[in-house]
N, CA, C and O atoms as a GROMACS GRO file, in nm:
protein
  320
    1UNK      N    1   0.457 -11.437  -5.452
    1UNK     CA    2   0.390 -11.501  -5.561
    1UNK      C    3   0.243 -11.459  -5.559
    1UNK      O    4   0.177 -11.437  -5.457
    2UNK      N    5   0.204 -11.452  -5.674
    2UNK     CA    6   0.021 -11.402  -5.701
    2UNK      C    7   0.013 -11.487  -5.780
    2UNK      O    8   0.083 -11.510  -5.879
    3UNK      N    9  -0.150 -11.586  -5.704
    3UNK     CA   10  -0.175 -11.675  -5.769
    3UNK      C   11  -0.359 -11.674  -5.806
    3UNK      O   12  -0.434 -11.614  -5.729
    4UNK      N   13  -0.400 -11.727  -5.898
    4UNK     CA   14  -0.555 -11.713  -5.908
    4UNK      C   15  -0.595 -11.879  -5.800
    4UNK      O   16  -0.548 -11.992  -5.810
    5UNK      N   17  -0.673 -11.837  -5.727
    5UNK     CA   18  -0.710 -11.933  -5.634
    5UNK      C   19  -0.866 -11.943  -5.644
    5UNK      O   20  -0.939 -11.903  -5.735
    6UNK      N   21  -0.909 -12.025  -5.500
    6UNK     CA   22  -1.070 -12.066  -5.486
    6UNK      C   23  -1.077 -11.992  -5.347
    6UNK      O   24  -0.961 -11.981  -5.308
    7UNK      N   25  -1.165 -11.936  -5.256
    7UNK     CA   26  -1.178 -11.898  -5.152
    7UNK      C   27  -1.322 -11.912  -5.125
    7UNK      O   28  -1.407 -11.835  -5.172
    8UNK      N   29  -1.357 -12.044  -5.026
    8UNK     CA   30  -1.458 -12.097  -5.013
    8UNK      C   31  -1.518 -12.187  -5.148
    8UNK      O   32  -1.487 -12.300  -5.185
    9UNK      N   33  -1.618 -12.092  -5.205
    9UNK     CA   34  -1.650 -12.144  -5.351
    9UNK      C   35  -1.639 -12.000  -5.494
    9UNK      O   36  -1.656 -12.003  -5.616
   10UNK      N   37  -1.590 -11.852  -5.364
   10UNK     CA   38  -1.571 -11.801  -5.485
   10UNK      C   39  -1.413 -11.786  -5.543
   10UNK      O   40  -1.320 -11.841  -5.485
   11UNK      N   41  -1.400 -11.721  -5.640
   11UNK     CA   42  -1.290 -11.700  -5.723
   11UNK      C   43  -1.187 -11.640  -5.635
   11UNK      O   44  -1.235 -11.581  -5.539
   12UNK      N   45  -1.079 -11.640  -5.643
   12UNK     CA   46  -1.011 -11.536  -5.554
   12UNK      C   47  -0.879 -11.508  -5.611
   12UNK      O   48  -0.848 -11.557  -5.719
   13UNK      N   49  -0.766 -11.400  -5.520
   13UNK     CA   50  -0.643 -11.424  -5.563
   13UNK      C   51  -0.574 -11.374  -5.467
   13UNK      O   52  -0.592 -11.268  -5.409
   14UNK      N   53  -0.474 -11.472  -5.447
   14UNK     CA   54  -0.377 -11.488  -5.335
   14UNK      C   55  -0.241 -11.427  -5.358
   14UNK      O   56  -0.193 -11.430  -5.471
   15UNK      N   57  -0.177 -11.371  -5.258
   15UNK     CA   58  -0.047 -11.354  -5.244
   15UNK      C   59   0.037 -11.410  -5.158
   15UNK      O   60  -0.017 -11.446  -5.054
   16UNK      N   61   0.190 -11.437  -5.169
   16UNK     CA   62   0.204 -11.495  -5.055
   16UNK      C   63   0.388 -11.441  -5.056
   16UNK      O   64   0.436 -11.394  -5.159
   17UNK      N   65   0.434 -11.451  -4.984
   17UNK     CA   66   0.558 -11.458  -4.952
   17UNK      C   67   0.635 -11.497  -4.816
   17UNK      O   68   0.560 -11.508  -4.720
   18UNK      N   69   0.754 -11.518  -4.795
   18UNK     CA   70   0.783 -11.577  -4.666
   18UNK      C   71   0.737 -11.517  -4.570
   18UNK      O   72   0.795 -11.567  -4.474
   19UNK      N   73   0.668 -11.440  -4.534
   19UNK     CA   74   0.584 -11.399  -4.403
   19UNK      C   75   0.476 -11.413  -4.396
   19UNK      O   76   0.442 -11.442  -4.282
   20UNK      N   77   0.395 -11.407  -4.469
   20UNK     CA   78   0.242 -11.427  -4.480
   20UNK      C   79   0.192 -11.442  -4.626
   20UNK      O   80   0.257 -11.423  -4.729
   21UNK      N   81   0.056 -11.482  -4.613
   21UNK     CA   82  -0.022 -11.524  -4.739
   21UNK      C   83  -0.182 -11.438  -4.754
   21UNK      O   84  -0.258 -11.474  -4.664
   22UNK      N   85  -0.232 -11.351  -4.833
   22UNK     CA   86  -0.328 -11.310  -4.842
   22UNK      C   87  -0.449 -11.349  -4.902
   22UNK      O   88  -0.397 -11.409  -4.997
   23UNK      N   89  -0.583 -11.363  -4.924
   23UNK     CA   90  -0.642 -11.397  -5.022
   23UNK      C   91  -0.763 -11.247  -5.064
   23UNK      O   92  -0.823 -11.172  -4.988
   24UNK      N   93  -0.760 -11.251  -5.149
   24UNK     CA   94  -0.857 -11.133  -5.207
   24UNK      C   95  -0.992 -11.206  -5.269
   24UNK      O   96  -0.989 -11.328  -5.283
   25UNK      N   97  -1.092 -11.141  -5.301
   25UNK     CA   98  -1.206 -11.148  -5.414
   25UNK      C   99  -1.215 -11.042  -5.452
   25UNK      O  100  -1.248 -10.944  -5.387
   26UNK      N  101  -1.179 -11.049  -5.590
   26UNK     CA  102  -1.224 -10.944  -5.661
   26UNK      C  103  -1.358 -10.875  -5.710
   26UNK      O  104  -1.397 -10.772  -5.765
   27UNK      N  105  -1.407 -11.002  -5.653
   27UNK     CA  106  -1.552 -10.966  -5.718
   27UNK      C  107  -1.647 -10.898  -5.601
   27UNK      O  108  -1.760 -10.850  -5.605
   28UNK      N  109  -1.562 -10.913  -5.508
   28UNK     CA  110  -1.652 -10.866  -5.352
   28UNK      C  111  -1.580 -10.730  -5.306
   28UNK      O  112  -1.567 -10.707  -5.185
   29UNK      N  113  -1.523 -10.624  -5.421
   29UNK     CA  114  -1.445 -10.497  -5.412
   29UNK      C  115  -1.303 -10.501  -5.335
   29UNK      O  116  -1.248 -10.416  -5.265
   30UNK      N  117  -1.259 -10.655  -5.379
   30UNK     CA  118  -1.117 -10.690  -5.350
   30UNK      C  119  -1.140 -10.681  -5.167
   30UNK      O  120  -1.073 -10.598  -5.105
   31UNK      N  121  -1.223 -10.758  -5.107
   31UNK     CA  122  -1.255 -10.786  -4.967
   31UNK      C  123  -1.125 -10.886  -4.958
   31UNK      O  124  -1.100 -10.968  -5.046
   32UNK      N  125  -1.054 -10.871  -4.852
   32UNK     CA  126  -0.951 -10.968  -4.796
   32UNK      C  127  -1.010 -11.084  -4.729
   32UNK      O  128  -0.975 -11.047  -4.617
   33UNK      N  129  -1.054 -11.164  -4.713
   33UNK     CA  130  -1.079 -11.307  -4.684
   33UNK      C  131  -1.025 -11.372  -4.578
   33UNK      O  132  -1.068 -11.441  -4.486
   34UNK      N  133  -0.895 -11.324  -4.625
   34UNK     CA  134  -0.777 -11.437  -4.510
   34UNK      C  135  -0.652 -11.366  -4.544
   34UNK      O  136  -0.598 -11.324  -4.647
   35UNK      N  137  -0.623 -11.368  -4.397
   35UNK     CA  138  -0.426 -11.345  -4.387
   35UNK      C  139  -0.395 -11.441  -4.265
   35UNK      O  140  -0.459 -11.468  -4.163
   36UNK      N  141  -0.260 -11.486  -4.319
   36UNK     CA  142  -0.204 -11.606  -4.244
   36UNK      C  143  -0.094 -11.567  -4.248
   36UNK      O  144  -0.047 -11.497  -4.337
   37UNK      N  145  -0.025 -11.616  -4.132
   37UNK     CA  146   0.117 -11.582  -4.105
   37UNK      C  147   0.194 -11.666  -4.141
   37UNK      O  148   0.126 -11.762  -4.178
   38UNK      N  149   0.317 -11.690  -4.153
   38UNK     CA  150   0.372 -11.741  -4.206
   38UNK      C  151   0.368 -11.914  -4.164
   38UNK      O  152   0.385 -12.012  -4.237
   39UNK      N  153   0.342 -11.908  -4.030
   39UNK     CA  154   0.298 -12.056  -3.983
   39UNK      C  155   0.171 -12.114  -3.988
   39UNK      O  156   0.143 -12.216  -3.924
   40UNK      N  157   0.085 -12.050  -4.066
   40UNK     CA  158  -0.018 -12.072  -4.060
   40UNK      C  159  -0.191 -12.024  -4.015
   40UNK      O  160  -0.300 -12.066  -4.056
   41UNK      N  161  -0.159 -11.934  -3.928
   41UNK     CA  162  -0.251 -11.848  -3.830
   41UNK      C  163  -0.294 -11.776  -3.908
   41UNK      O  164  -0.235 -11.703  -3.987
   42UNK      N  165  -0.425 -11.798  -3.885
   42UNK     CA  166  -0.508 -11.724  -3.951
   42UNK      C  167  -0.555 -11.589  -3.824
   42UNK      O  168  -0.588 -11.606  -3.707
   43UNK      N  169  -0.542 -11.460  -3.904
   43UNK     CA  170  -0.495 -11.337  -3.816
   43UNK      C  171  -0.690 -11.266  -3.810
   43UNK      O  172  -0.740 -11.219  -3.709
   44UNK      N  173  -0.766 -11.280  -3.957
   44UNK     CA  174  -0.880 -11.255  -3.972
   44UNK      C  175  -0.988 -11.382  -3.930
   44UNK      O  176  -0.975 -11.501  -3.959
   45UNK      N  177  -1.118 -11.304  -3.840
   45UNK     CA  178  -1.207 -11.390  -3.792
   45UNK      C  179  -1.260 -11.444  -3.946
   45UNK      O  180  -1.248 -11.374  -4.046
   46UNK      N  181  -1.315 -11.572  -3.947
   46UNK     CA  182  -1.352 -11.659  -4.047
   46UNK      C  183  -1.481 -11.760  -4.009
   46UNK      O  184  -1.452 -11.850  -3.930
   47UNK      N  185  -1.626 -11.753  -4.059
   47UNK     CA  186  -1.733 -11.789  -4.061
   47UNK      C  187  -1.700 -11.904  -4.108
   47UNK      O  188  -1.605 -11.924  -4.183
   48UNK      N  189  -1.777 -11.986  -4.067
   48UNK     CA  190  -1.805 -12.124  -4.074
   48UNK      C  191  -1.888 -12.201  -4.220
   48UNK      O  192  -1.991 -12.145  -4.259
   49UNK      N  193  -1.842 -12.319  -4.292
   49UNK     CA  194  -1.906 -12.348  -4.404
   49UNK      C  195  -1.830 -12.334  -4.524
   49UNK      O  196  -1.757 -12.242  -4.560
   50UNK      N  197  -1.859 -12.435  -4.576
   50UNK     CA  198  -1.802 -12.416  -4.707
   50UNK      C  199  -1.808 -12.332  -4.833
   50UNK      O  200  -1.735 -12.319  -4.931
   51UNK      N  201  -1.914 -12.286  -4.796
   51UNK     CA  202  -2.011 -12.160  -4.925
   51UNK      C  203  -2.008 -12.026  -4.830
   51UNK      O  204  -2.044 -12.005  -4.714
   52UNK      N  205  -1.929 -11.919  -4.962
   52UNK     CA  206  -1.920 -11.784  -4.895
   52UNK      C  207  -2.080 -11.739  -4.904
   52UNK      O  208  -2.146 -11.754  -5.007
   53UNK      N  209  -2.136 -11.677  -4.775
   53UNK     CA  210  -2.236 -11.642  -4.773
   53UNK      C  211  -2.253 -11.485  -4.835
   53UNK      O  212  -2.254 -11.397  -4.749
   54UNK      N  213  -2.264 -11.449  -4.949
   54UNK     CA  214  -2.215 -11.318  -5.008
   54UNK      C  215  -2.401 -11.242  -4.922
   54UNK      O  216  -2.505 -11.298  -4.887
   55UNK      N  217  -2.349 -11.082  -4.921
   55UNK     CA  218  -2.419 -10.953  -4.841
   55UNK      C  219  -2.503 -10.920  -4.984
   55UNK      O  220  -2.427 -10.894  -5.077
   56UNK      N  221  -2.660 -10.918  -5.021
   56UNK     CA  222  -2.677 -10.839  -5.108
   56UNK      C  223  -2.764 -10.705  -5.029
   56UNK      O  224  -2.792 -10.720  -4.910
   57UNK      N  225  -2.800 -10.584  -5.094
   57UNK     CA  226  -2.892 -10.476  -5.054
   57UNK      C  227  -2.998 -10.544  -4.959
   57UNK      O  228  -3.025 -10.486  -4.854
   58UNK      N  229  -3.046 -10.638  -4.984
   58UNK     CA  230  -3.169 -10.659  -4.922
   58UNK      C  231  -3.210 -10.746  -4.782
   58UNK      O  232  -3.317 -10.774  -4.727
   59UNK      N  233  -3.054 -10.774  -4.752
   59UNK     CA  234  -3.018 -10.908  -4.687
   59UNK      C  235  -3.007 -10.894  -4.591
   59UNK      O  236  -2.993 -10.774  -4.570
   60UNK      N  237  -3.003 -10.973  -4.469
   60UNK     CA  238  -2.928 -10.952  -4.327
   60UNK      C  239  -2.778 -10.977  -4.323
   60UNK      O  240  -2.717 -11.081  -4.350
   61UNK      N  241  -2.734 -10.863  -4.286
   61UNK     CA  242  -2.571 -10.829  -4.241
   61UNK      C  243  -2.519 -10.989  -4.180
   61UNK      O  244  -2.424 -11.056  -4.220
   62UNK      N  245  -2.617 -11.021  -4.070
   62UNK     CA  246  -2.566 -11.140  -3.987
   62UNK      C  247  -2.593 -11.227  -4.024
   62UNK      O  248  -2.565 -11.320  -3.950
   63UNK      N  249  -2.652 -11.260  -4.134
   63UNK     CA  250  -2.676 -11.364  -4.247
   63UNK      C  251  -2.556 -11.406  -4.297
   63UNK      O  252  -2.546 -11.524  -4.334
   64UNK      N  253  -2.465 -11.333  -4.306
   64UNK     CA  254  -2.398 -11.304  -4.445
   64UNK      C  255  -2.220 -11.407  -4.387
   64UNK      O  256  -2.194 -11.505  -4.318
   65UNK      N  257  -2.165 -11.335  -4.446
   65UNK     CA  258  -2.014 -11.379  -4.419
   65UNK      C  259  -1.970 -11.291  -4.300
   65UNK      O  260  -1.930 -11.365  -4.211
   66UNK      N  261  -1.962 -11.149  -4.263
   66UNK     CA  262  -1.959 -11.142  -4.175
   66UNK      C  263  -1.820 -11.167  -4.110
   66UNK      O  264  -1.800 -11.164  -3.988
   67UNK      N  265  -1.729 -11.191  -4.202
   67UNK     CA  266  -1.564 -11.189  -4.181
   67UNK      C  267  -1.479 -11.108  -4.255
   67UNK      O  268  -1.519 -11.033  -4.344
   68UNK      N  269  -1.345 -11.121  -4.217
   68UNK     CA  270  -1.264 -11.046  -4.298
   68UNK      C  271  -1.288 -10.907  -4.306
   68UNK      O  272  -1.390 -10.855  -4.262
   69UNK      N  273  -1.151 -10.814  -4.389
   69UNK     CA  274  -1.158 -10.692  -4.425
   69UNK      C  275  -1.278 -10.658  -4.531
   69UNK      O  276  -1.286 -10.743  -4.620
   70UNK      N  277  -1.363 -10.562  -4.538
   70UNK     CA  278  -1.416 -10.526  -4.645
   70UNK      C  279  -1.405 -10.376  -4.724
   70UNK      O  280  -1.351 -10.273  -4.684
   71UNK      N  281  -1.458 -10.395  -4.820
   71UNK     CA  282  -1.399 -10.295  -4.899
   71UNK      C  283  -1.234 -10.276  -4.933
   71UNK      O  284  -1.204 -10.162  -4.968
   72UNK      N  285  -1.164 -10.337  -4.930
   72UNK     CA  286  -1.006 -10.294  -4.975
   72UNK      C  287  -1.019 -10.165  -5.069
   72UNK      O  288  -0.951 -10.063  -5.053
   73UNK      N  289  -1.107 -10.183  -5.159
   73UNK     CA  290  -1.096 -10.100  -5.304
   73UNK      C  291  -1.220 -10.066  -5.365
   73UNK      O  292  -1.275 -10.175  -5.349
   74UNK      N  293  -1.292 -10.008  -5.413
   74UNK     CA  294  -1.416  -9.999  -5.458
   74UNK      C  295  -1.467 -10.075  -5.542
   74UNK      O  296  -1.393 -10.166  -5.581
   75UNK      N  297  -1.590 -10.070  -5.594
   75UNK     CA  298  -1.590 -10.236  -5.696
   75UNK      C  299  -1.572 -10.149  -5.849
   75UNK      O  300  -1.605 -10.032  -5.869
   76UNK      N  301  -1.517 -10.234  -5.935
   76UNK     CA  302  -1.469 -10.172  -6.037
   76UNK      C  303  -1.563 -10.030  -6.108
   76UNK      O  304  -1.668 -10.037  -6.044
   77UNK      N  305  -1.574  -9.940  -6.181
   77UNK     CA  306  -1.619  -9.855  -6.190
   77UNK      C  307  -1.598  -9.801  -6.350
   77UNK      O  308  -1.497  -9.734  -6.371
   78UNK      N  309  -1.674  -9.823  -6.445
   78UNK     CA  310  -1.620  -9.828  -6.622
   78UNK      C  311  -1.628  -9.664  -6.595
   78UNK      O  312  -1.736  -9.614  -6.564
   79UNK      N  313  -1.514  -9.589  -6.608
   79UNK     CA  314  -1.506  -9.459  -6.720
   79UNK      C  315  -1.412  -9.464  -6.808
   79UNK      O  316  -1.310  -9.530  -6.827
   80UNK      N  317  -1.479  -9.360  -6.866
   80UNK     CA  318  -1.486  -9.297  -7.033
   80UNK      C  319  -1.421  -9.227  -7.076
   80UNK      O  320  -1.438  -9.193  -7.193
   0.00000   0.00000   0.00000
């Protein structure tokens, strides 16, 4: 199942099936968030807090979120 979800406070979208459950942001170049196994276990390290601490250019790395896969996919890209 693919569902539109919340992940922390941003937008996200989840997959799930009898083995595990994924969560994506699309808006963070489809960064994986979280994978859980089917019982629950969370397999990716996960920062503390309720608010995703998003990375901009100017920022400290260890500021930031600082979890999960990044980059899955590039961030969207308009051609012509």
């Amino acid at each position: 199942m693919i569902k539109k979800t919340i992940y922390k406070d941003r937008e996200a979208i989840t997959l799930e099936c009898s083995s595990f459950s994924a969560v994506f942001l699309p808006s963070d170049g489809a960064k994986m968030a979280s994978f859980k196994t089917e019982d629950g276990i969370e397999l990716l390290a996960q920062a503390k807090g309720e608010e995703y601490r998003r990375l901009f250019l100017d920022s400290d790395y260890v500021k930031s979120e600082c979890s999960a896969f990044d980059d899955m996919f590039p961030p969207l890209i308009l051609v012509r």
